[in-house]
N, C-alpha and C positions, 0 to 999 in steps of 0.2 A: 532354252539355249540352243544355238543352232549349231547341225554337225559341221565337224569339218570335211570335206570332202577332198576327192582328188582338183588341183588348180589351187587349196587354200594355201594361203602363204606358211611358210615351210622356217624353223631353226634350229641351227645345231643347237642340241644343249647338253651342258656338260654337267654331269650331278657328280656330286660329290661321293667319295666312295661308299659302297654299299644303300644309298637311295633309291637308286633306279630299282635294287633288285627288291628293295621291302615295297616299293610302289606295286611292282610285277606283283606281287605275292600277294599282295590285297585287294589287286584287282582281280586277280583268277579267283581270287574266294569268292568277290562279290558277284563275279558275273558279268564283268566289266574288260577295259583294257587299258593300260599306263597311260594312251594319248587321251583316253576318256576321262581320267583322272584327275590327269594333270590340265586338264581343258575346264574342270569341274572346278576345279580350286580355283584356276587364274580367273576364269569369270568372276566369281563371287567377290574375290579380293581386285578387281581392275573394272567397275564397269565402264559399260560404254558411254559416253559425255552426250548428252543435246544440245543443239543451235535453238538458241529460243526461239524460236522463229516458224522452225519445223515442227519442234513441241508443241506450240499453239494451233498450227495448221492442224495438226494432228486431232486435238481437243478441240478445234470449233468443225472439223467432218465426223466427229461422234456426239455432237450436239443432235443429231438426229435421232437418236437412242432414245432418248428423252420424252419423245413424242409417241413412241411406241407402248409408252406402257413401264409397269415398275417389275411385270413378268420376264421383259427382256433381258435374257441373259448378259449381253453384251454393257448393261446396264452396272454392273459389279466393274466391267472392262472399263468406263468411263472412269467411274469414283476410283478405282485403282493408279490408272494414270492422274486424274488432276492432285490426287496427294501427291504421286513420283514427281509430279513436275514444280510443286511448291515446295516440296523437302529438297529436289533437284537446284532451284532457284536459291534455298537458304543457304545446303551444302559447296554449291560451285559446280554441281554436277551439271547442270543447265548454263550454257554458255553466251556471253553477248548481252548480260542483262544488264544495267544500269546500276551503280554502285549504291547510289541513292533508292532504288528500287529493290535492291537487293536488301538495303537494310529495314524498309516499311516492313518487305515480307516477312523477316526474322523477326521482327516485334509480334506482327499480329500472330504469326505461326508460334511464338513463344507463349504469347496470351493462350492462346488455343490449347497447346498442349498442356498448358499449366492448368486447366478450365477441367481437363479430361487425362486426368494424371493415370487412369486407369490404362489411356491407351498406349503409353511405355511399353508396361507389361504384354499387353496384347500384341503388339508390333511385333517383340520379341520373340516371340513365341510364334506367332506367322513367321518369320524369316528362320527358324530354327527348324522348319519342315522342310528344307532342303536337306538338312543334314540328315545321318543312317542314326538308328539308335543308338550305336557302337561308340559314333564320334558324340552324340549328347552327353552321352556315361562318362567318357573319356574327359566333356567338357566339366560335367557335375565334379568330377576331381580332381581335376588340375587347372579348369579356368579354362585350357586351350581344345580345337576340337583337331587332336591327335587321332592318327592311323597309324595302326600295327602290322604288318605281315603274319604275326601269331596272336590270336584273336586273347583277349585278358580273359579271366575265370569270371565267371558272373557269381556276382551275392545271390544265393537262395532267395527266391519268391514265391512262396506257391501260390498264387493267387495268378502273376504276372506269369509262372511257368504253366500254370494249367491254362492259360486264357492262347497261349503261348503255342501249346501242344495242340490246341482245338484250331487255330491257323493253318498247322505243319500235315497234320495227320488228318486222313480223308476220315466223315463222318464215321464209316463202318468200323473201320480199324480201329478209332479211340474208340467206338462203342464197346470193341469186343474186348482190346485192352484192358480198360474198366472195370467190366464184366468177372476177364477173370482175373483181374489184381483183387476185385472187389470179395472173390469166394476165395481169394489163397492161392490158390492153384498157379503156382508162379510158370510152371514148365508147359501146359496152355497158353500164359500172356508171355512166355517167350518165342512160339509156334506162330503169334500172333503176330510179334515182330518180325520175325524172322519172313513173315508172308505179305507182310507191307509192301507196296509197291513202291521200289525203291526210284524210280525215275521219275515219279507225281510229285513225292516227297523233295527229294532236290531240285525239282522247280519250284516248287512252294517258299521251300525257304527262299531262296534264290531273289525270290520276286520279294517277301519281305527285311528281304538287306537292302532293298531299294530306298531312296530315299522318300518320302511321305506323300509329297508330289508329283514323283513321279509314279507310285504307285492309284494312285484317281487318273494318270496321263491314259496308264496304261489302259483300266479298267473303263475309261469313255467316262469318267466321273468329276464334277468340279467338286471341289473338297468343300465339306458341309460350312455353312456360313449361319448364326444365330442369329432369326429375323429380327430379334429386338435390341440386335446393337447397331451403336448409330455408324455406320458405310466407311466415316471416316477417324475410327475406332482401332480400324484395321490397319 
């Protein structure tokens, strides 16, 4: 998603009472800011339309990839768009296409998908890595992915909170923690907290309120891909 900067186009908006301030209040939690929020939302629910035209153009100057080799990264970039651009063509999202062309592609992309019922799920679940964990929870129980200015209580997990703690807390510290929760000794592994370093620590989290994607953005990483599923699975 691209920022917006100074010169982007600019509008009043008027929230309705008390919105803006639970947006503010979820954004400082997360690390973020209202305009980054609310930029985040409207992308996901408005995307941007293609000119078939341009879509193609696009797809036959990455036809070169092809020729590189199946190591070429840019190679995932290809099979990424020519799906966006037949799901685009089915949806209406791809502009200018022929009525009668628009319906061939729905058949065969119907067949297709019906052929590889598995990649429903899988789609799903790729587009669900924009969101934070917060909003997935949120979606597991009510269907929508709501945001809170006061974060909900989390269900016990210990498996999910221990895996959880090993993210948040720098190697040493849970070591010694451990250590001495492990002997009893609670007023040692409260000496131990108390000597955490607390500014590591609220980066750490900070960075895993991030969304999924953007947390491999950030780390120089493209997000793991299973070589033996098929490209267009995804």
């Amino acid at each position: 998603m691209a920022k917006a900067g100074r010169g982007a186009d600019q509008y009043m908006l008027r929230f309705p009472d008390g919105l803006r301030d639970r947006i503010k209040a979820y954004a400082e939690r997360v690390g973020t800011s209202i305009n980054s929020e609310i930029v985040r939302v409207l992308e996901r629910e408005f995307p941007e339309q293609w000119p078939v035209d341009d879509r193609l153009e696009e797809l036959g100057e990455m036809l070169s990839v092809l020729s590189a080799g199946k190591d070429d990264p840019r190679l995932d970039e290809f099979v990424q768009k020519f799906e966006e651009t037949v799901e685009g063509i089915v949806s209406g999202r791809v502009t200018g296409v022929d009525p009668f062309v628009r319906d061939a592609v729905d058949g065969m992309w119907h067949s297709y998908k019906t052929r590889k019922s598995e990649a429903a799920l899988e789609e799903e679940q790729d587009a669900q890595m924009d969101y934070t964990e917060e909003e997935l929870e949120a979606h597991r129980v009510t269907g929508r992915f709501e945001k809170y200015a006061v974060p909900p209580p989390q269900t016990p997990d210990p498996f999910r909170d221990e895996l959880h703690l090993r993210d948040v807390l720098p190697a040493r510290s849970f070591a010694d923690l451990a250590e001495k929760l492990g002997k009893g000794d609670l007023e040692a592994a409260a000496k131990v907290v108390l000597a955490m370093p607390k500014e590591e620590i609220e980066k750490r989290i900070k960075f895993l309120q991030l969304p999924v994607i953007e947390q491999y953005r950030r780390r120089g990483e493209e997000p793991p891909v299973d070589p033996n599923t098929d490209p267009f699975e995804r």
